[in-house]
C-alpha positions as CSV (number, residue, x, y, z in Angstrom):
1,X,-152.3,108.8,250.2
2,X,-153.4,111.0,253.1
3,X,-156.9,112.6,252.6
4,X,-157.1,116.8,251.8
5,X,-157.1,119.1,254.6
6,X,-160.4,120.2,255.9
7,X,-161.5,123.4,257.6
8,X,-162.9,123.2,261.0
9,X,-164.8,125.8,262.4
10,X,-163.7,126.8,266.1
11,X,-166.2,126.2,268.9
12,X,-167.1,129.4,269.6
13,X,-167.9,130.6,265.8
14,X,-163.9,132.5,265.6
15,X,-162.8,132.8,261.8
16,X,-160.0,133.8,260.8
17,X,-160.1,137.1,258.8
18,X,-157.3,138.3,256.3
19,X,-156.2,142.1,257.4
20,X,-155.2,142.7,254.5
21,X,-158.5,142.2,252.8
22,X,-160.7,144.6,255.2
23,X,-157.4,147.0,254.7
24,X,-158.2,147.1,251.0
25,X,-161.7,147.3,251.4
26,X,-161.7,150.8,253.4
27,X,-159.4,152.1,250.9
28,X,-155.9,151.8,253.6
29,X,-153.6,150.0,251.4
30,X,-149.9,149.8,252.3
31,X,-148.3,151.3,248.9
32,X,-149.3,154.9,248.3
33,X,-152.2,155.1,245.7
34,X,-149.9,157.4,243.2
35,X,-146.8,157.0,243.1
36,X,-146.9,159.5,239.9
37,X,-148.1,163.0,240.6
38,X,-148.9,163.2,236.5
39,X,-146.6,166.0,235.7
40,X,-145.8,165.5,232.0
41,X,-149.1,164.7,230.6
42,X,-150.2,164.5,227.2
43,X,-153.4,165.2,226.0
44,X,-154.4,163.3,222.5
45,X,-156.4,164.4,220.6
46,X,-157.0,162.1,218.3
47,X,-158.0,159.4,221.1
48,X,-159.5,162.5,223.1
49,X,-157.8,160.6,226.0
50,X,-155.1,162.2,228.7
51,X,-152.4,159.7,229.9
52,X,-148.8,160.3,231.7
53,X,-145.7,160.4,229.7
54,X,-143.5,159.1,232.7
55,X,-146.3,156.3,233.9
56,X,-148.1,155.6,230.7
57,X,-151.7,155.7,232.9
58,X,-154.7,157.1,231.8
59,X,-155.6,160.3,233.9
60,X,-158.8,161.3,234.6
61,X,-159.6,165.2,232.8
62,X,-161.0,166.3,235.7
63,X,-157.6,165.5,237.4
64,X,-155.4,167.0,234.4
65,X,-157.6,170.1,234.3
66,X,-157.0,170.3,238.5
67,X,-153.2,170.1,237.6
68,X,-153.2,172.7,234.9
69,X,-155.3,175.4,237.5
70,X,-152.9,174.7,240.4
71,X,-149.7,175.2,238.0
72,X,-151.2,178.3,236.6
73,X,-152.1,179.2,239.8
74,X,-148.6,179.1,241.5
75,X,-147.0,180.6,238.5
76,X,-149.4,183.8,238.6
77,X,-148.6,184.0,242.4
78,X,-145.2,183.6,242.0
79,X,-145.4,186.4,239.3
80,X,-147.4,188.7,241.9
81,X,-145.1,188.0,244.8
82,X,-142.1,189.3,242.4
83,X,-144.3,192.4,241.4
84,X,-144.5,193.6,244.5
85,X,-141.0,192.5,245.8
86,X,-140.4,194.8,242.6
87,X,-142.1,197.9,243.3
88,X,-140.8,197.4,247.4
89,X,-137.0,197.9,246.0
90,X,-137.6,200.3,243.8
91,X,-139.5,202.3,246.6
92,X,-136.7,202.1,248.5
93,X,-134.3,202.6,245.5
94,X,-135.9,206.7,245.1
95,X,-134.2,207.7,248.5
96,X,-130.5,205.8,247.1
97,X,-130.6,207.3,243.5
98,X,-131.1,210.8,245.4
99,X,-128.5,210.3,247.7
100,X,-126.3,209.4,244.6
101,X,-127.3,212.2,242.5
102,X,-126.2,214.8,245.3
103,X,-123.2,213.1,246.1
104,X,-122.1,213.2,242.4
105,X,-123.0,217.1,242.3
106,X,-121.1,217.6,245.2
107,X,-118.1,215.9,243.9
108,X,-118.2,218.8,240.8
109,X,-115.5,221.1,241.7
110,X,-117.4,224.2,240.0
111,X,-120.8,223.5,240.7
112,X,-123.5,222.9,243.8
113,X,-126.4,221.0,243.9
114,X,-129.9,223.5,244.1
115,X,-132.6,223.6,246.0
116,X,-135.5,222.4,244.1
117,X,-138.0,224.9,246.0
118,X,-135.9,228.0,246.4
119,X,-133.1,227.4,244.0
120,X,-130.2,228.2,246.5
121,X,-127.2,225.9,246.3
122,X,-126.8,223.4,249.1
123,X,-123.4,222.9,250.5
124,X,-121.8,219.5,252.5
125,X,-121.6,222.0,254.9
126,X,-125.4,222.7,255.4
127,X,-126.5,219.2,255.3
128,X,-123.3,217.6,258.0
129,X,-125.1,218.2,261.1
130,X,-127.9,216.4,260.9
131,X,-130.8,219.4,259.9
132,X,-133.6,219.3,262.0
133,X,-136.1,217.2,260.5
134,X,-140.4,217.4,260.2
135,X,-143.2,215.1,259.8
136,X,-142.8,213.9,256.3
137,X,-146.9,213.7,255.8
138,X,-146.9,218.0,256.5
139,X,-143.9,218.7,254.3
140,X,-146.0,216.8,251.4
141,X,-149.6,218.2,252.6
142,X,-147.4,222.0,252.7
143,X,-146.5,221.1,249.3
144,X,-149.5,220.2,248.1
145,X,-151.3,223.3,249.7
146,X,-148.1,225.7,247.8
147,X,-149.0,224.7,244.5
148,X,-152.5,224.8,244.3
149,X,-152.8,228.7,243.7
């Protein structure tokens, strides 16, 4: 029988160290720490405990309260984003539902659209060539100043 194996230390005081070990110990390992970004949690009652349904690990609360902010988060920006993607078309919708409404009076065969400040009908014929057109900012401050008295 030949006798066991012993370690020798090198001259010069050289060990051998694992990498893998000092990887592990500042945290570095090879695999991802989660693989499960905890989106279908439960919370029990009962056991007042928090675990994944698709893992079946126990999740911190801190961590399942962060998840619940940063879904309610997204969804209420997400809702704001469409709010205001809302009121943008329908800004822009004002100047198409008027250019409808006098198309469809024009297409009346007996009747004109009027003029909403001086009541006089408005022909194709006075609106082809492109009117002259004004600073929309004094036709609305001219308004303004016109109905005040």
């Amino acid at each position: 029988m030949t006798a066991p194996i012993d370690p020798h230390e090198y001259l010069y005081g050289v060990k051998v160290v694992d990498i893998g070990d000092l990887r592990i110990a500042r945290g570095l390992t090879r695999r991802p720490i989660k693989t499960c970004r905890h989106l279908r949690l439960t919370y029990d009652e009962r056991e007042r405990r928090v675990y994944c349904n698709d893992c079946e690990t126990d999740v911190e609360p801190f961590d399942a309260f962060i998840g619940l902010v940063q879904f309610h988060d997204g969804a209420s920006k997400k809702i704001r984003a469409e709010h205001k993607a809302a009121q943008e078309a329908a800004r822009y919708q004002v100047r198409g539902r008027a250019a409808k409404a006098m198309d469809e009076a024009w297409r009346k065969q007996k009747s004109v659209p009027l003029c909403p400040h001086c009541k006089e009908g408005i022909l194709p014929e006075d609106v082809l060539p492109a009117p002259p057109a004004g600073d929309k900012k004094w036709a609305l401050a001219k308004r303004n100043r016109d109905k005040k008295p």
